[in-house]
N, C-alpha and C positions, 0 to 999 in steps of 0.2 A: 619325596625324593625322586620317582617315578616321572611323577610330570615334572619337577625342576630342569631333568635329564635330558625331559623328551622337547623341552623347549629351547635349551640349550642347542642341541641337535639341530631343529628347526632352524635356528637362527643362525648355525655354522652353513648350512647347506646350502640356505638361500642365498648367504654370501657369497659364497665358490659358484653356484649358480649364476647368481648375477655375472659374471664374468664371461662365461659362454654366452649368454644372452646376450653381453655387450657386443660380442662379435657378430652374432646372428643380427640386432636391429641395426649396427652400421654398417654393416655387408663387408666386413674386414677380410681380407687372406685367412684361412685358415688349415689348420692340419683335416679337419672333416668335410673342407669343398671335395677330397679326390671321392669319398665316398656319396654324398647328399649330390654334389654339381652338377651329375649325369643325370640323375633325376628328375631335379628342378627344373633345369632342360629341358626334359621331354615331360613333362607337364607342362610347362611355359607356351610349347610348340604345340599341345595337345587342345589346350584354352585358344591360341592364337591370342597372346599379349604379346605387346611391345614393350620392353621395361625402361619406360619414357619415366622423367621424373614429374609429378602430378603435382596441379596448383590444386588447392585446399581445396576449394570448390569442387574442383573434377575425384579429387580425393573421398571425400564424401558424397559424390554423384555414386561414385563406382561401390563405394562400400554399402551405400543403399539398395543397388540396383538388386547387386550378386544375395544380397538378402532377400529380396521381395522374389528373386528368381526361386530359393531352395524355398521360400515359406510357401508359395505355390506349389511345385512340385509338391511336397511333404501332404498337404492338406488332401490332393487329390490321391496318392497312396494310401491314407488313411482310410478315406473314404470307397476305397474299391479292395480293401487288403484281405477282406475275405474268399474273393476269385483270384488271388496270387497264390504262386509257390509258397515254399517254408510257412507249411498252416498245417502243421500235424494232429493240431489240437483244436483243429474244425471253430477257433475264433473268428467273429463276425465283424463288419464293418463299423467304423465308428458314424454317430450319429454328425449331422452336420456342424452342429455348435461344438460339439466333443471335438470336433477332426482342427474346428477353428482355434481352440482352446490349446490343443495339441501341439500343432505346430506353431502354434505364436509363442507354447511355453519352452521350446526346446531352439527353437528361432531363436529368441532373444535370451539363450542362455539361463531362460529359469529352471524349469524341468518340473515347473509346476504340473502333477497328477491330479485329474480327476476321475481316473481310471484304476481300475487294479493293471498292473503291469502284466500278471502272468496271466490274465484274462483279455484284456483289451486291445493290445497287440498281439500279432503275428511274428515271429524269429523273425521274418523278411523285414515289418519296419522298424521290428528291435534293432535291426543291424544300418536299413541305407535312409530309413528316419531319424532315428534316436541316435545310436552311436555315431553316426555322419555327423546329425547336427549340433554332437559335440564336440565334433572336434574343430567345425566352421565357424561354431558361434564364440568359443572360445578363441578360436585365431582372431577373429573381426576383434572383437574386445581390444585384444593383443595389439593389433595395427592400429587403430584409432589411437591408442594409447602412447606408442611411438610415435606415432605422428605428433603428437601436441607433445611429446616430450622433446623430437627434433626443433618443436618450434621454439619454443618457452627456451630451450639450453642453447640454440644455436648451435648445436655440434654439427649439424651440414648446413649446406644452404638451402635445402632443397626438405620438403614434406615427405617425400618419396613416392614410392609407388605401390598402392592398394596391393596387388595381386602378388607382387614380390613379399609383399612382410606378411601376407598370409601363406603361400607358398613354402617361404625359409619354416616360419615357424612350425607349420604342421611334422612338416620331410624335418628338420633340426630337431624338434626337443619332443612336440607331443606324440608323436607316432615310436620311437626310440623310447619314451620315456613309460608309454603306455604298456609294449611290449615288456619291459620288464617288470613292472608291477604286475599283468598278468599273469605271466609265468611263476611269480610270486604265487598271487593268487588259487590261481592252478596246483602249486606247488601244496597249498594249506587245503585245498577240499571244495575250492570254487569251481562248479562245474563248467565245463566249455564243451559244449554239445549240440547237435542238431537232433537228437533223439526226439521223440514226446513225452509227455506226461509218464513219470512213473506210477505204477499201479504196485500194489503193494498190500501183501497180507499182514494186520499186526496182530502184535502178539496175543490181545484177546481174539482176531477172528474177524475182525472187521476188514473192511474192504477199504484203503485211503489212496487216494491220488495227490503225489506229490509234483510239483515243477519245478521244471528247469526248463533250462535249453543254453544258449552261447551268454554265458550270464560274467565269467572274468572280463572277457575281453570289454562288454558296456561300464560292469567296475571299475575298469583301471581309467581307460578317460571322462567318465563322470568325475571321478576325484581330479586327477589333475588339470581338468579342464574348469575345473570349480563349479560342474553342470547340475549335480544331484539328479533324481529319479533315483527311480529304483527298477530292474528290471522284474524284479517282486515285489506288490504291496504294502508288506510290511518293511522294504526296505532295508538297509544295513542292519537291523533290527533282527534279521534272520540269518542263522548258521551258513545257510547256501550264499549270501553275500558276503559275509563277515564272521567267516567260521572260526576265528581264535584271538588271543588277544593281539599280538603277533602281525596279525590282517588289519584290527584296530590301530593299530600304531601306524602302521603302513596307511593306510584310508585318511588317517588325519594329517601324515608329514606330508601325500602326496596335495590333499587340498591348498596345503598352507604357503608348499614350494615357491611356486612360480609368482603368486601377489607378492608376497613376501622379497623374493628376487628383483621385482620392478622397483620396488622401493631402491633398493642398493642399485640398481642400473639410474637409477635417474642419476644419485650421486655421483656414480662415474661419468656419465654423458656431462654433468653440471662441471668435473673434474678436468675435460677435454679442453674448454676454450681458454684457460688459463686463470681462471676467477677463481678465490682461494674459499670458495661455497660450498663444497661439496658435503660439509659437515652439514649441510641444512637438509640433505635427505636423513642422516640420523637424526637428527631434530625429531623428522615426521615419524617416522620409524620408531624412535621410543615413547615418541606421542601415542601414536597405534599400538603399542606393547602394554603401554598405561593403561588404556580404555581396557584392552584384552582381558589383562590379569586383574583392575578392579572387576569386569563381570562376570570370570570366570568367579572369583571370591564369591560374590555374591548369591551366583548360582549352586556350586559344591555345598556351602553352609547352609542352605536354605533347604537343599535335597536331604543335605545329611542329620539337619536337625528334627527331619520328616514333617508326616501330614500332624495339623494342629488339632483335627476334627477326631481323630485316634487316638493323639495325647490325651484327649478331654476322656476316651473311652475307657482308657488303663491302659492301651498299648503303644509300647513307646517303640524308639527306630528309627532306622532313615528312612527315607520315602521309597518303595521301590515300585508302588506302582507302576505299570507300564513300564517295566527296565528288564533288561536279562541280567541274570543273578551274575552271566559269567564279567559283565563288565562292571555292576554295582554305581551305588552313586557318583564317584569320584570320574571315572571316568564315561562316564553316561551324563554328566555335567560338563567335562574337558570336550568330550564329542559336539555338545551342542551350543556352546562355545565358540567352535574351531568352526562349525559349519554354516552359524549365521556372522559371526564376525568374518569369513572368509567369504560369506554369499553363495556356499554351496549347496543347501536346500537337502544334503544326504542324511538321515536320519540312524541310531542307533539305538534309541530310545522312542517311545511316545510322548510328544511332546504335551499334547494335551493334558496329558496323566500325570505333570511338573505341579512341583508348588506355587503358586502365587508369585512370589518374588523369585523360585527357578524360573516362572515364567517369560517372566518379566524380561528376564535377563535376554534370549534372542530375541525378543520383540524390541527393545531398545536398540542393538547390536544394527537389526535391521533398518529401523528408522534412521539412525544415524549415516547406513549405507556409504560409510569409508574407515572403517577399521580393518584394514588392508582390503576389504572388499572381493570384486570376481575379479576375474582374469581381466588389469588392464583399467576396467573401469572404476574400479575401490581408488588408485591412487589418484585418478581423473578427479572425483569427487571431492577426496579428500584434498587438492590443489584447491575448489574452489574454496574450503574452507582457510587453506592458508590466505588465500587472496582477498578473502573478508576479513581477516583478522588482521590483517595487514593493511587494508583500507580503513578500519577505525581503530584501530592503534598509529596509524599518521592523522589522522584526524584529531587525536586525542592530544598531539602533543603539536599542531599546528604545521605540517609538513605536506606538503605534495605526498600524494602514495606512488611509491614505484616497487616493481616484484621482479626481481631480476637483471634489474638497470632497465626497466621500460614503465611507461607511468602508466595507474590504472585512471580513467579519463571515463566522462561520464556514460560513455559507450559501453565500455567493459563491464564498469559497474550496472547499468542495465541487462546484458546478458549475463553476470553473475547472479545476481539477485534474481533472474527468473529460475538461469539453472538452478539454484538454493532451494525456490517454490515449488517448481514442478511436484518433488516428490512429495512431500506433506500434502499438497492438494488431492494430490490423484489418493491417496491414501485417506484422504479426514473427506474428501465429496462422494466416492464410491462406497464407504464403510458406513455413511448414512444412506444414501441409497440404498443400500444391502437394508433398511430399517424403514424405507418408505410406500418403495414398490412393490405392487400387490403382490403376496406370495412369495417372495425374495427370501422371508424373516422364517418360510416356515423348515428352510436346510439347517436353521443355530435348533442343537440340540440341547443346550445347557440355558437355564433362567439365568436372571439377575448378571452378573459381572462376569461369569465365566462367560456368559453366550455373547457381551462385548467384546470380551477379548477373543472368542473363535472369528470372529467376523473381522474386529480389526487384525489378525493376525494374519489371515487369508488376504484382506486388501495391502498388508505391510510386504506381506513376502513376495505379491505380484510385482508392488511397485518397487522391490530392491532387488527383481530379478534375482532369487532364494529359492524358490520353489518348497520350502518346509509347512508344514502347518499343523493348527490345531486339528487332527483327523474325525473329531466327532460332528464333524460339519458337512451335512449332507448335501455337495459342491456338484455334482453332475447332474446340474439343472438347466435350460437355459438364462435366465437372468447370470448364475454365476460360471458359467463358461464365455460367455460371451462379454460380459461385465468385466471379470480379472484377465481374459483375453486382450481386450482395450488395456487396460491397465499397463500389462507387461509390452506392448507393444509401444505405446505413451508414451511410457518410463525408461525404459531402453534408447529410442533413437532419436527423442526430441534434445535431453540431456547433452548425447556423444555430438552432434548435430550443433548445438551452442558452444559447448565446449571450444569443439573447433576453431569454432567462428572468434572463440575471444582468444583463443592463442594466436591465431590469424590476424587479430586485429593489433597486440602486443606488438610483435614482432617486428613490425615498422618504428617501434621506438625503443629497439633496444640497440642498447650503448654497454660493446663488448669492454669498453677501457676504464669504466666509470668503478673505481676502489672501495666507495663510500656507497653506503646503503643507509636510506632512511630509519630503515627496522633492520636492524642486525639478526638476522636470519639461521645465525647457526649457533644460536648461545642456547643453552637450556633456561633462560629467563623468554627464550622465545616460544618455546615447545609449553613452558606454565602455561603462556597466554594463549596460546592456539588450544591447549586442553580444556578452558577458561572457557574461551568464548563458543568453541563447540557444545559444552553441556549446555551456555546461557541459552545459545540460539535454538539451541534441537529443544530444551526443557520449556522456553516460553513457544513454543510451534506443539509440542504432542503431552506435555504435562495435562490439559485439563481434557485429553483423550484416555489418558493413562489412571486417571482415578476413577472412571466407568471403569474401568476394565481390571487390568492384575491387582490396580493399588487399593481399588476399594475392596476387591475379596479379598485382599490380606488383611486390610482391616475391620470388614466384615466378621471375620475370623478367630480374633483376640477377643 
């Protein structure tokens, strides 16, 4: 009843949600310009933009640039952060693959660690590395994402402009939105501090150093930014990040918010130009809810039916390996659920320490990489999969394909189909490397099928921008800093970069007046088939990767 509740919730908020966002991606009048407008001003004036309206091209020049601009910055912080301020805890420099690793993973929105957080950083890049590049990387997502949903709906004429739909969004939703999750946070026992290390006598006598430091404020926009890291090690997993149930629920609504919200904004932009579609974002929307609640199923039953290897030994349970008792299976399954079907890489549990088939469960979530997805770029992906299913379902029945009143032509379908590849590639060619190159193989800590699945789980999470992983994989090496480096960087902007290119290429043949559609788009006999052909395409691309790895230890197992 708990989680029935908690997704109900979910699903109201993002609605109402979407609505202010509507106003924020078309730059509408609003009651919140007297307060945000003065702002956005004098950062507009501070940058020195012109808020010219941007052809796709210059669209994507600019949203590359301002990238490669913070990913440098960030690298060279990293690399000198032990001669900065805010270092009360005498942490050292990051090594140069680590510093590359680093900023490419919080760059491109993974927040891929190979560091412990409360050792490898300094407060100072906890805050203008880390927390910065959460809030930039998530906006960039954000903008791409309205971009190609301006173009695809026609609701303006115009792609817009870079600097403005990252600007609205930071000053509108995640700076506001962040604020008061922390103060939440704050509110439950999250520390916000520039102190050092507690020292501390316990109750045998012992001598323990505990950390913190400014740890709410990196919380609240790792979740709603859909960024993950942990500014500790272990993650949400620990009291100081996620001190109560309370903070759980909060951690998982703010992930879920804002993807969730695009969804329902598309439908309303798809609502503007007069075409009676808009039903065809709930389409996708309950398509994404399907996929969600079969793997949370899968996941909860699988934890709670426990380990098989302990049935055999007299003791039975549910799995709690690697879990904190205060969350238990149920929702130590909901958490990692929420966190790879949303692409946010934040951890509450050890994932490693999952059953076989819990395992299973965000390792597929990932692969598939559009079950509501990160900020922005879940719905992107999951477009190309309606655009496929849409091109052989016209096919099927002898039709021209068109997605929106615009035909998919053999152009599109060429950037579709690579967008579709990138990701399995960069996932199934790095995941054997990790097994070729000298020394690579000796970071898998587990034989047989578990030490497949740490390796592909590590190459899945780079390339779906998640940053989660199997933790028993000894990853701060060079080969794998530098390796899942590429990856996340690959995987991130060659995608947003095509994407573009094929809503840019559309868009010259759409036909706002056309009533009839080849594939009726908003019926739930449309949503079977797009559920349909998402499992055929992802199960014939990562099924004969998936039986090395979770499927053969579960039946290793029996």
């Amino acid at each position: 009843m708990e989680v029935a509740i908690f997704l109900i919730i979910f699903t109201v908020l993002a609605y109402f949600l979407s609505r202010y966002l509507y106003h924020v991606a078309l730059l509408m009048p609003a009651a919140p310009d007297k307060v945000f407008g003065g702002i956005e001003r004098l950062i507009y004036k501070l940058i020195g933009t012109e808020l010219m309206p941007m052809s796709g091209k210059t669209y994507v020049k600019h949203f590359l640039l301002f990238n490669a601009c913070m990913g440098v910055v960030s690298f060279i912080l990293l690399t000198v952060q032990q001669w900065l301020f805010l270092n009360p805890n005498g942490n050292l420099n990051q090594s140069m693959t680590l510093a590359f690793n680093t900023a490419a993973s919080f760059l491109t929105n993974t927040n891929l660690q190979h560091y412990a957080g409360e050792s490898g950083l300094t407060y100072l890049t906890q805050m203008i590395v880390v927390t910065y590049l959460m809030f930039t990387s998530s906006a960039s997502g954000y903008a791409v994402c309205i971009a190609m949903l301006r173009r695809l709906t026609g609701v303006t004429d115009v792609i817009g402009n870079f600097y403005q739909d990252v600007v609205r969004f930071i000053v509108r939703v995640l700076i506001p939105l962040s604020f008061i999750v922390s103060i939440f946070l704050i509110s439950q026992g999250t520390p916000q501090t520039f102190k050092g290390n507690l020292t501390i006598e316990t109750l045998s006598g012992s001598i323990q150093r505990m950390a913190y430091g400014p740890i709410a404020s990196l919380e609240s926009i790792k979740h709603i930014g859909t960024n993950g890291g942990g500014f500790l090690g272990a993650n949400s997993s620990t009291p100081f990040e996620n001190p109560t149930i309370w903070t759980n629920y909060i951690e998982m609504l703010s992930m879920m918010m804002i993807p969730g919200a695009l969804v329902f904004l598309f439908g309303r932009m798809l609502m503007k130009n007069g075409r009676h579609i808009h039903r065809h974002a709930y389409v996708i929307f309950g398509t994404m809810a399907a996929f969600f609640l079969m793997f949370f199923a899968i996941a909860v039953v699988s934890e709670i039916k426990g380990n098989p290897v302990l049935h055999q030994l007299g003791i039975a349970g549910a799995n709690m390996e690697g879990k904190e008792v205060r969350f238990g299976p149920v929702f130590s399954a909901l958490f990692t659920t929420v966190t790879t079907a949303f692409t946010t890489g934040t951890v509450n549990n050890m994932h490693d320490s999952l059953t076989p088939l819990g395992g299973l469960t965000p390792l597929v979530l990932m692969m598939l990489n559009a079950i509501f997805g990160g900020e922005g770029v879940g719905l992107m992906n999951m477009l190309i999969y309606v655009m496929l299913t849409v091109f052989l379902c016209s096919l099927m029945v002898g039709k021209t394909p068109d997605y929106l009143g615009m035909k998919i032509e053999a152009r599109e379908m060429k950037l579709i189909a690579l967008t579709f590849l990138i990701h399995p590639l960069l996932i199934l060619i790095f995941s054997a490397l990790a097994f070729i190159v000298p020394g690579a193989s000796d970071a898998i800590t587990n034989p047989s099928f578990h030490g497949v699945s740490q390796v592909l789980y590590e190459m899945t999470s780079a390339s779906a921008n998640n940053g989660s992983g199997f933790e028993g994989l000894s990853d701060d090496t060079p080969f794998w800093n530098i390796a899942t480096g590429v990856v996340m960087l690959l995987a991130r902007y060659v995608p947003i970069v095509l994407q573009i290119m094929i809503a840019s290429s559309l868009v010259n043949k759409k036909t706002y007046q056309k009533e009839t559609e080849t594939i009726q788009l908003s019926t739930p006999f449309f949503g079977v088939t797009l559920f349909i052909f998402i499992v055929l395409l992802s199960g014939l691309t990562f099924l004969p990767v998936l039986l090395l790895g979770p499927i053969g230890e579960f039946l290793s197992l029996r």
